[in-house]
C-alpha positions as CSV (number, residue, x, y, z in Angstrom):
1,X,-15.4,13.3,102.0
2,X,-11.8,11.9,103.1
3,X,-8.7,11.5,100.9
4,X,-8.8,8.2,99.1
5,X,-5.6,6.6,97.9
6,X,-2.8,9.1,99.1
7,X,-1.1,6.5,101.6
8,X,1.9,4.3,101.1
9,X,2.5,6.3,97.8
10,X,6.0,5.3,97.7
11,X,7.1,5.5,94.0
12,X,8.0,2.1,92.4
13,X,10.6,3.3,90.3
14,X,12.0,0.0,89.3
15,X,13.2,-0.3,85.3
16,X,12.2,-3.1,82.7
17,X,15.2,-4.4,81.5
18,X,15.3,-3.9,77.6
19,X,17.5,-7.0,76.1
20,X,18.4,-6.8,72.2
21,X,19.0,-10.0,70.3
22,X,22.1,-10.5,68.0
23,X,22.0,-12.3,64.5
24,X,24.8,-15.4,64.7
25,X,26.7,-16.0,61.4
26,X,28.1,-19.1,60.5
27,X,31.0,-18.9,58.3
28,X,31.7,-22.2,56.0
29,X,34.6,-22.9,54.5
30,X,35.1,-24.4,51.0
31,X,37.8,-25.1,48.6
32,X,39.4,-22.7,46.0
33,X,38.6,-23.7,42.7
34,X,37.3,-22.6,39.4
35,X,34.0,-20.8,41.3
36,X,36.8,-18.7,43.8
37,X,39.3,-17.8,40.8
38,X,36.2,-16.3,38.9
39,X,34.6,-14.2,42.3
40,X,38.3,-12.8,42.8
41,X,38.5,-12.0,38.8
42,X,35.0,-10.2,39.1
43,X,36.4,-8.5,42.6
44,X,39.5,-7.0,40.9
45,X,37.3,-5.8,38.1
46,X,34.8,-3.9,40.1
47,X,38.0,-2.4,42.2
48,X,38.5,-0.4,38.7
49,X,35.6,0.1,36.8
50,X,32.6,0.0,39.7
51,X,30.0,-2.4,40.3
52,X,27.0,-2.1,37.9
53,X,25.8,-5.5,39.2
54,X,25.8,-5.2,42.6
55,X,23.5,-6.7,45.1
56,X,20.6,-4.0,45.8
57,X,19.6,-3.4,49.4
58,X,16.1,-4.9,50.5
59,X,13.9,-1.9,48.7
60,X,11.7,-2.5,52.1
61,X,11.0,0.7,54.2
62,X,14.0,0.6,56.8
63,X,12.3,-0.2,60.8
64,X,11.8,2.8,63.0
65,X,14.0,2.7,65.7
66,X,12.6,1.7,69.1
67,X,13.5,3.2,71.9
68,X,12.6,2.6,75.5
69,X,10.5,5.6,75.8
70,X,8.6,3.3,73.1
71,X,8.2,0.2,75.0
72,X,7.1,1.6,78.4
73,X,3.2,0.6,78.8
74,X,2.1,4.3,79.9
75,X,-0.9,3.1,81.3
76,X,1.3,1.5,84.3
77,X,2.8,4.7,85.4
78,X,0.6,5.8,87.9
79,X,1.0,7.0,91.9
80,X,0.5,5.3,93.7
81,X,0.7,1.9,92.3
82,X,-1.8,-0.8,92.3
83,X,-4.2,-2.0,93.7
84,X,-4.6,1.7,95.3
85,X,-6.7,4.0,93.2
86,X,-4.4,6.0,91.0
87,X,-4.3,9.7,91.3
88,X,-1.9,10.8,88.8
89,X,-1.2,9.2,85.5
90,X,1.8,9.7,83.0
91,X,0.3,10.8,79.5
92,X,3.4,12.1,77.4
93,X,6.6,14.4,77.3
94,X,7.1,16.8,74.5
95,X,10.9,18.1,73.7
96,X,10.5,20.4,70.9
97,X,9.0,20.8,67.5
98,X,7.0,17.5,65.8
99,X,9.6,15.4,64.1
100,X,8.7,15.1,60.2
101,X,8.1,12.2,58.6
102,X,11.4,10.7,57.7
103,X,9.4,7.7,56.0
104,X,9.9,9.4,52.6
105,X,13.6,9.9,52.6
106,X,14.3,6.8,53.6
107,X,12.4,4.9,50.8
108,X,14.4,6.9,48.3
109,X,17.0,4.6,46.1
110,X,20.7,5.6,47.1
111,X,22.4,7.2,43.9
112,X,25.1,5.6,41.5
113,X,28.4,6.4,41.8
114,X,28.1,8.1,38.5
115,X,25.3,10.2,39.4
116,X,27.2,11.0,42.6
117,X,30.8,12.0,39.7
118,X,28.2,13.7,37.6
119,X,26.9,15.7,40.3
120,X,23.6,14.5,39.4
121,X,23.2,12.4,43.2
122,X,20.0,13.5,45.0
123,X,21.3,12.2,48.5
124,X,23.0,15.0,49.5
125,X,19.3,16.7,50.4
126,X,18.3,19.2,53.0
127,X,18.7,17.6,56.5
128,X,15.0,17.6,57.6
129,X,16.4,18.5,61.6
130,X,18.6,21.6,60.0
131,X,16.1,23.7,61.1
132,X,14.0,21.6,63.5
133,X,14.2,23.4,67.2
134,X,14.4,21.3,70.0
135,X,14.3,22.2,73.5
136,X,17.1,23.9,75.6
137,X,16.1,24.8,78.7
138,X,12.7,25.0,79.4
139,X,11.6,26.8,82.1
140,X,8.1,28.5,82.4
141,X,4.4,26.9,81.4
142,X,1.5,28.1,81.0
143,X,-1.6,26.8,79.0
144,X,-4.8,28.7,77.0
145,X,-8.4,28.4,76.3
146,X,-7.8,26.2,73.5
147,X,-6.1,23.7,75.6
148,X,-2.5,24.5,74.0
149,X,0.8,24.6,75.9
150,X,3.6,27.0,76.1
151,X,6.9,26.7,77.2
152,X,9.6,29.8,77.7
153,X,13.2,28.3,76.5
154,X,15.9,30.7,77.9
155,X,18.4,28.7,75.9
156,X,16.7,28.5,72.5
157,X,14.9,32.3,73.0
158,X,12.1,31.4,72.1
159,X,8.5,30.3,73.7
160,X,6.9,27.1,72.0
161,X,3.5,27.0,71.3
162,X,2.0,23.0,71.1
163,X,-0.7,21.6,70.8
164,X,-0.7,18.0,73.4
165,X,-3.0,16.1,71.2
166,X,-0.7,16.6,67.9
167,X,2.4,17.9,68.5
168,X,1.9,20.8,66.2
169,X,4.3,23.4,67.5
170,X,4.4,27.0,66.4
171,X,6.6,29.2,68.2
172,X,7.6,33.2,69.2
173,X,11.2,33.6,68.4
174,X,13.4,35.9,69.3
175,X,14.9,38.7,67.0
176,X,11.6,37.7,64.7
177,X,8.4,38.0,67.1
178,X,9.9,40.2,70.0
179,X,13.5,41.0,71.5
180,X,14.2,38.4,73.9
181,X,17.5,38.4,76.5
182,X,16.6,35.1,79.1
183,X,12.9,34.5,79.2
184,X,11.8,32.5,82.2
185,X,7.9,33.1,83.6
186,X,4.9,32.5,81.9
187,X,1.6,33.6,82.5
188,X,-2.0,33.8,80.7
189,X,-5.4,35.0,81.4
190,X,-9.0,34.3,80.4
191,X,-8.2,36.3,77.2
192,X,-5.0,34.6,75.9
193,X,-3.2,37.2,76.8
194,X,0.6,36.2,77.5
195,X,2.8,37.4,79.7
196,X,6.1,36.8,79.5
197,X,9.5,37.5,82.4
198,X,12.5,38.6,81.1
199,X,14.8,38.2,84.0
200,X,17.8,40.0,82.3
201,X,16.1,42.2,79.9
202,X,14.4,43.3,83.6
203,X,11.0,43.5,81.8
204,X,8.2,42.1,81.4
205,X,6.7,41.7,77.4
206,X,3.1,41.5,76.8
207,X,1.5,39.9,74.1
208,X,-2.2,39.7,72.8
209,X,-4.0,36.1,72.0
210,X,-2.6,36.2,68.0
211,X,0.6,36.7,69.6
212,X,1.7,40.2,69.2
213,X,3.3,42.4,70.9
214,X,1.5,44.5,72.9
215,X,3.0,46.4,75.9
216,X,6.4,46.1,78.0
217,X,6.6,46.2,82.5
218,X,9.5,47.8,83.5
219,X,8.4,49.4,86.6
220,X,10.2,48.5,89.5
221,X,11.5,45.1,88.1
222,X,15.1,43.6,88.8
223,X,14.9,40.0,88.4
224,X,11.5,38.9,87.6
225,X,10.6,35.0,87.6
226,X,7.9,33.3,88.1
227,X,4.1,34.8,87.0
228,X,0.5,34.2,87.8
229,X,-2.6,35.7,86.6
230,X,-5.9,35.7,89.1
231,X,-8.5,36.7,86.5
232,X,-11.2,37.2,89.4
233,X,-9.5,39.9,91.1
234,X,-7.1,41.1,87.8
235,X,-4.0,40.7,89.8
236,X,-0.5,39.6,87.9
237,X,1.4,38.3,90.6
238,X,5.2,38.4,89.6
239,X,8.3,36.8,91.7
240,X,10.8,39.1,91.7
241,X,14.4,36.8,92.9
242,X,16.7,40.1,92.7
243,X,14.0,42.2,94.9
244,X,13.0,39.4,97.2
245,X,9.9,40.7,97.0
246,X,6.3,39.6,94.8
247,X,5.3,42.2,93.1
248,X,1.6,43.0,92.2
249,X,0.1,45.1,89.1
250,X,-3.1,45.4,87.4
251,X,-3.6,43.0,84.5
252,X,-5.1,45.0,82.3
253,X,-3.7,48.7,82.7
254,X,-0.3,47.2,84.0
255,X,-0.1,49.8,87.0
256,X,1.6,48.7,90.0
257,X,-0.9,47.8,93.0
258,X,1.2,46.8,95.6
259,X,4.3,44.7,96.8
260,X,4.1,41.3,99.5
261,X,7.7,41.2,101.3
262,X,10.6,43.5,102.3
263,X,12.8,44.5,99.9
264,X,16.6,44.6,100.2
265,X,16.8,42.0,102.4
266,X,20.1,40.8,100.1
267,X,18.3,37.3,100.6
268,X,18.9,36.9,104.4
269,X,15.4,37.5,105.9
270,X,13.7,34.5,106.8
271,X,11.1,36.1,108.9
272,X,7.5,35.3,108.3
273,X,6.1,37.5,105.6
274,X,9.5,38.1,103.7
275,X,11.2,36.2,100.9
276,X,14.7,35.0,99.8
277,X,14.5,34.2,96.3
278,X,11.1,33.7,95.9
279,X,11.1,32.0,92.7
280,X,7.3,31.1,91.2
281,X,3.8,31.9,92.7
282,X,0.5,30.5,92.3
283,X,-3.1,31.3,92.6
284,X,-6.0,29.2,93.7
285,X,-9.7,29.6,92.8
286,X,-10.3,31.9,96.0
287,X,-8.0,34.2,95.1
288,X,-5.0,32.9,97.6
289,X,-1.4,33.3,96.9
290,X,1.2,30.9,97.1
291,X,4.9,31.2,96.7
292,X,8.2,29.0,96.9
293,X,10.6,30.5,98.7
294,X,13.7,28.8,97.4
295,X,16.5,29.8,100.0
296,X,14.1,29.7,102.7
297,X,13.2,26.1,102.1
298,X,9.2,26.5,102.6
299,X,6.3,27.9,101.2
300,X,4.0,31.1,102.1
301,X,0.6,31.7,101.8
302,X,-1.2,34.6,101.3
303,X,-4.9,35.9,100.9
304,X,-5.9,38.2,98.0
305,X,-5.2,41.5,99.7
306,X,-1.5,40.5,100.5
307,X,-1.7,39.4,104.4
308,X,0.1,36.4,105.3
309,X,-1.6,33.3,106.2
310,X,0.8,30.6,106.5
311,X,3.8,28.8,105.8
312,X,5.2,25.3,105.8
313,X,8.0,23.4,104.7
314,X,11.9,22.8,106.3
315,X,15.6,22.2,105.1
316,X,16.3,18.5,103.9
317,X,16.6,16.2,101.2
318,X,13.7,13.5,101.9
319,X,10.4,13.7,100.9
320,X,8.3,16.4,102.4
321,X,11.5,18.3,103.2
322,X,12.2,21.1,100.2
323,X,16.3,21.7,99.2
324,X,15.8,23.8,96.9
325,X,11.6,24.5,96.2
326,X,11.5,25.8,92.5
327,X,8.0,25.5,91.0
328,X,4.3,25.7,93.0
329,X,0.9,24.8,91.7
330,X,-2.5,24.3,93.2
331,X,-5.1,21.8,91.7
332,X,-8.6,22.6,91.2
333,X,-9.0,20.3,95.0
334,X,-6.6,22.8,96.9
335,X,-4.0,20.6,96.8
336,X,-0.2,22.1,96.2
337,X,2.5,20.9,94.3
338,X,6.0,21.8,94.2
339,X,9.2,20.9,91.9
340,X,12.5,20.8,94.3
341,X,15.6,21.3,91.5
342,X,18.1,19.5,93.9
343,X,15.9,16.8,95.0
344,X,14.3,16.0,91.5
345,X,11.4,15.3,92.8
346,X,7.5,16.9,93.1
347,X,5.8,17.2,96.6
348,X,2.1,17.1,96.8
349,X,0.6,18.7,99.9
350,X,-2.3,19.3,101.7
351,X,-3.8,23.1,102.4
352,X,-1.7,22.4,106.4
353,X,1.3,21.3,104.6
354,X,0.9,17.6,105.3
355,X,2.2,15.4,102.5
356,X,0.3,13.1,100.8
357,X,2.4,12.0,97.8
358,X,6.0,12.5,95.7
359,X,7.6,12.0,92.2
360,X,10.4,11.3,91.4
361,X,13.3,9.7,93.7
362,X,16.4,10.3,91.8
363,X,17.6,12.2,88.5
364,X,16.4,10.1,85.4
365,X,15.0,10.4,82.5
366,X,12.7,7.8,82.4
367,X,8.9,8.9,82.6
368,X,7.8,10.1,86.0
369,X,11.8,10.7,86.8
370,X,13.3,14.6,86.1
371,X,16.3,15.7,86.0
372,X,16.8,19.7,86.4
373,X,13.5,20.3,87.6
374,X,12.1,23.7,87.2
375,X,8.2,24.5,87.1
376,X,5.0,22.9,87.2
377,X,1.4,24.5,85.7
378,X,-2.0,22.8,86.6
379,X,-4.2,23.2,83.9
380,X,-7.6,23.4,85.8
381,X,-9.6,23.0,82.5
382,X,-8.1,19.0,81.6
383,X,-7.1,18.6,85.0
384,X,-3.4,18.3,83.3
385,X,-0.1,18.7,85.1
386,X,3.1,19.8,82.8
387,X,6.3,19.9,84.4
388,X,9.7,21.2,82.4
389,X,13.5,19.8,83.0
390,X,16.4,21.9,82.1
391,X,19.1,18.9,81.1
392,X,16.7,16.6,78.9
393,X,15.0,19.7,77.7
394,X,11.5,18.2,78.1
395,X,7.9,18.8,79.5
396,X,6.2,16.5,81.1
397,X,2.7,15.9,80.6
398,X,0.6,14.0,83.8
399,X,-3.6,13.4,84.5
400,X,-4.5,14.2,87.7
401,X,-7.0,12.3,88.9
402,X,-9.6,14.4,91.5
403,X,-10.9,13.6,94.4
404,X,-14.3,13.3,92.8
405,X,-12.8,10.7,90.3
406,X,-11.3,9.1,93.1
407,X,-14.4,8.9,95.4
408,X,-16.5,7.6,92.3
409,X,-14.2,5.1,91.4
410,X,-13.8,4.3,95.1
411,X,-17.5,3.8,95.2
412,X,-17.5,1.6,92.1
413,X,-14.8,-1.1,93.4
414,X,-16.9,-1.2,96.6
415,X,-20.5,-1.9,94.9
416,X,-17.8,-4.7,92.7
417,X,-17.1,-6.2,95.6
418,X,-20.4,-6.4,97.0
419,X,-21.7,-8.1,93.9
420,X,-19.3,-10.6,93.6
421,X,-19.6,-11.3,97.8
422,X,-21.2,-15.1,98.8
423,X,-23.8,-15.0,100.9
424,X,-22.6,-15.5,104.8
425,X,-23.5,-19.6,105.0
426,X,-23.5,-20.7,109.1
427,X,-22.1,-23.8,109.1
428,X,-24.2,-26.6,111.0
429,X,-24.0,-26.9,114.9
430,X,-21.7,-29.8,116.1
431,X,-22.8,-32.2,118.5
432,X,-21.1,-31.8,121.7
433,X,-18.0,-33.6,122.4
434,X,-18.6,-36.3,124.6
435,X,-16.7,-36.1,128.0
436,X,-15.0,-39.6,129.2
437,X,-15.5,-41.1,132.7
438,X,-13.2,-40.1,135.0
439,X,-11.2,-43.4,135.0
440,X,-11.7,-46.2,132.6
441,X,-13.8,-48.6,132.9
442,X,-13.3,-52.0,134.7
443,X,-13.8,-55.1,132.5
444,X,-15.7,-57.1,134.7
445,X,-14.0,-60.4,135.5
446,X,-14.8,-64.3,133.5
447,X,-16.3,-66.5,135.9
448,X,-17.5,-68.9,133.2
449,X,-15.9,-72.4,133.9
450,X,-13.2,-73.3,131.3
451,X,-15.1,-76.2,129.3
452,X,-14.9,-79.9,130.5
453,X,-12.1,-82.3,129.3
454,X,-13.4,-85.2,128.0
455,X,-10.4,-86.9,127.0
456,X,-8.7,-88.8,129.5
């Protein structure tokens, strides 16, 4: 079954101008009489005693401000564009906890300035974003069996906890929950079980699926990053960027098992095998490891017992080339994706490294545009990809379509056009073309006697 719709995948990344329309006032003049004389006695009297018959504000609820995040039809954010078949949709972005409703205090009539003397003024209210959380600088993902998303914030210290389909966000904090220092990696398995990287604290915190803390990995560990879990084998693959090494213990007693790379390389090895600041790692469904190695510019690949496979990927700043390969990914149809910080942009490749499609072509913060890339998760379940940006201090939320999807609905526009098809009509057979003579014909001569004249 061959790829369908991974060609001329150029992003359009073209913007909708947004234009806003202005209100023109006309001013009329008039002439100062009796009506002017009284306004100006009625302004002077306000000046000292306040205005108990001013003009109320519309009591309407005030518009929601739009923005252009707003206004963007999602539906048409797609790669590639049409008429290919599209193979990854924009759903949504999430930057911290659900707004409240700010319907309520909107709608509530402004106080006097006597209830604002008498201290009596209800304005001065609790600001419903004092203790709202939004993002910082997201960095890991990771997503459990209840379809629900986390995000590690170094900035914030804290991991959010939200649900896609609402927005409710609960979240692990720091100095409440656990003792975080700069969290970075996430990782879950089939139990809920988090893990979570601590690359200053050295560590590695363990909690169980209500969110407790459980147990701590400290063997071994300098800088770690990047996590994955493979739940067939009970491996917890961890990218260590101080050790150049990825480091592999048992996911459930948390023993070392062994490590992939040579360690102390100070980040100057580039030989196959070995690592300079590997920063994320991923697992596919046959148990295959694959890690970005960021100052190497290229990805490895690795079976489930630690031998090396492969490796693609070279220095530039184009797509296909890596500048500075941060997050990796595979999809449940082998493909891999990776987040380059410097570039902005995610590659999509084949198992042989071949590119088939990017994201992003410039920092933005428009949807399907990143700025401070870091990570990307697939969630196999929803077939979801979530990527997370350091200076908007967003996810990302994508539908990837697979290459099931794409062969059905390949199938579908082809039976569509076969219905819709006139039948082949021959038209009917011309006569032939008549040749001419070689030379004209000769008008044969008059010999018929000009008629008699009679007159005379």
């Amino acid at each position: 079954m061959g790829e369908y719709s991974w060609v001329g995948t150029k992003m359009s990344e073209g913007k909708k101008m947004i234009s806003q329309l202005g209100n023109t006032f006309t001013m009329r003049r008039g002439r100062l009489g009796t009506a002017a004389l009284v306004a100006l006695l009625t302004a002077s009297s306000i000046l000292a005693f306040g205005d108990d018959t001013k003009k109320k504000k519309d009591d309407a609820t005030p518009q929601k401000k739009v923005s252009i995040l707003d206004v963007i039809d999602k539906s048409k954010v797609v790669w590639p564009q049409p008429p290919m078949i599209a193979r990854v949709k924009y759903l949504d972005y999430f930057a911290g906890e659900k707004l409240p409703d700010f319907s309520a205090q909107q709608a509530k009539p402004k106080s006097s300035w006597m209830d604002r003397l008498a201290g009596t003024s209800a304005e001065k209210t609790d600001n419903p974003l004092k203790n709202h959380f939004f993002m910082g600088e997201p960095h890991g993902l990771a997503v459990d069996s209840k379809g629900r998303l986390y995000v590690a914030d170094g900035k914030v210290g804290a991991i959010f906890i939200i649900d896609p389909e609402t927005k409710d966000t609960v979240m692990i904090k720091n100095g409440k929950d656990a003792n975080f220092v700069l969290i970075n990696g996430l990782a879950i398995d089939d139990a809920d079980r988090l893990f979570v990287s601590d690359s200053q604290a050295h560590r590695i915190l363990v909690f169980n699926k209500d969110h407790k803390g459980e147990a701590a990995i400290t063997s071994g560990l300098v800088t770690p990053a990047g996590m994955a879990i493979d739940n067939e084998n009970r491996f917890l693959y961890v990218a260590d960027i101080g050790l150049d090494q990825v480091l592999v213990f048992d996911a459930d007693t948390l023993e070392p098992i062994r490590k992939i790379g040579t360690a102390d390389t100070k980040h100057q090895s580039s030989a196959l095998g070995d690592f300079s600041k590997p920063t994320s790692v991923a697992v596919d469904s046959d148990g295959n490891v694959y890690v970005a190695d960021m100052l190497n510019y290229r990805v490895e690949i690795f079976d489930a017992d630690g031998k090396f496979i492969r490796t693609f990927g070279k220095h530039g700043d184009g797509p296909g080339y890596f500048a500075m390969p941060k997050g990796i990914a595979v999809d449940g149809d082998g493909h891999i994706w990776v987040t380059d910080t410097m570039q902005n942009r995610v590659h999509l490749f084949t198992q042989d490294g071949d590119l088939l499609m990017w994201m992003g072509n410039k920092q933005g913060v428009l949807p399907g545009t990143f700025s401070g890339l870091q990570d990307i998760y697939f969630d196999s379940k929803l077939n979801r990809v979530f990527t997370s940006e350091v200076y908007p201090g967003r996810v990302q939320m994508f539908r990837y379509v697979t290459q099931e999807e794409a062969q059905k609905e390949h199938e579908k526009r082809e039976a569509l056009k076969a219905a819709n098809k006139t039948p082949d009509v021959k038209p009917a057979a011309k006569p032939p073309k008549e040749i001419p003579a070689p030379f004209p014909t000769q008008k044969p001569a008059d010999t018929a006697k000009p008629p008699a004249n009679d007159s005379k």
